[in-house]
TORLUM-178725 format. One record per residue (C-alpha): z, x, y. Coordinates in steps of 0.5 Angstrom, whole numbers, plus 2048, in hexadecimal, padded with zeros to 3 digits. Layout:
ZXY/...
//
This chain:
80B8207F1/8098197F0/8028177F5/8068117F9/80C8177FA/80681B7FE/80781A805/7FF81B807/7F981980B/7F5819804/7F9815802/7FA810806/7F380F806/7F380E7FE/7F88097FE/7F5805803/7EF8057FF/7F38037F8/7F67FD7FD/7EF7FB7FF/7ED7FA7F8/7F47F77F6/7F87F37FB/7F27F17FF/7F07EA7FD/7EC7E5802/7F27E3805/7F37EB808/7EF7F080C/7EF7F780A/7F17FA811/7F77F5811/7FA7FA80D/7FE80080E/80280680A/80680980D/80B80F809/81280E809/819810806/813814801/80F80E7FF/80A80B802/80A804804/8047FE806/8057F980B/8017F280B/8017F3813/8007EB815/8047E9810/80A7EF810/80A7EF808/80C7F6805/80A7F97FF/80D8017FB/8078047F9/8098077F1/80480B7EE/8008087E8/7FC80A7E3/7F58077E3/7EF8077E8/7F18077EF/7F980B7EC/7FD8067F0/8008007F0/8047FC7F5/80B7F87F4/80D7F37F9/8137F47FD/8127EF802/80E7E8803/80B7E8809/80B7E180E/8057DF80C/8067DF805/
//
């Protein structure tokens, strides 16, 4: 089972240090994003702006990467 397949809290939470670390830029605040597991993957969304991104497995230090599906407002 691929780990953006995992359907955790652990998980979640790992996630959600991999987008501090590359999503979050002066712009965005860490705690204006959200993850949230559906149709068997997770998902981030910039809240203010409403930009969604899919969480893919990656190889490399934090194991993910993110594709943007949507742009948000503010971009």
């Amino acid at each position: 089972m691929l780990n953006t397949e995992t359907n955790t809290p652990a998980m979640e939470a790992r996630i959600l240090r991999a987008v501090n670390t590359q999503l979050v830029n002066p712009a965005r605040s860490y705690v204006e994003f959200s993850a949230v597991f559906e149709h068997g993957q997770w998902w981030i969304t910039h809240l203010p702006s409403g930009a969604q991104w899919s969480v893919c497995d990656a190889s490399g230090p934090n194991g993910f990467d993110f594709e943007q599906v949507t742009l948000g407002s503010e971009e």
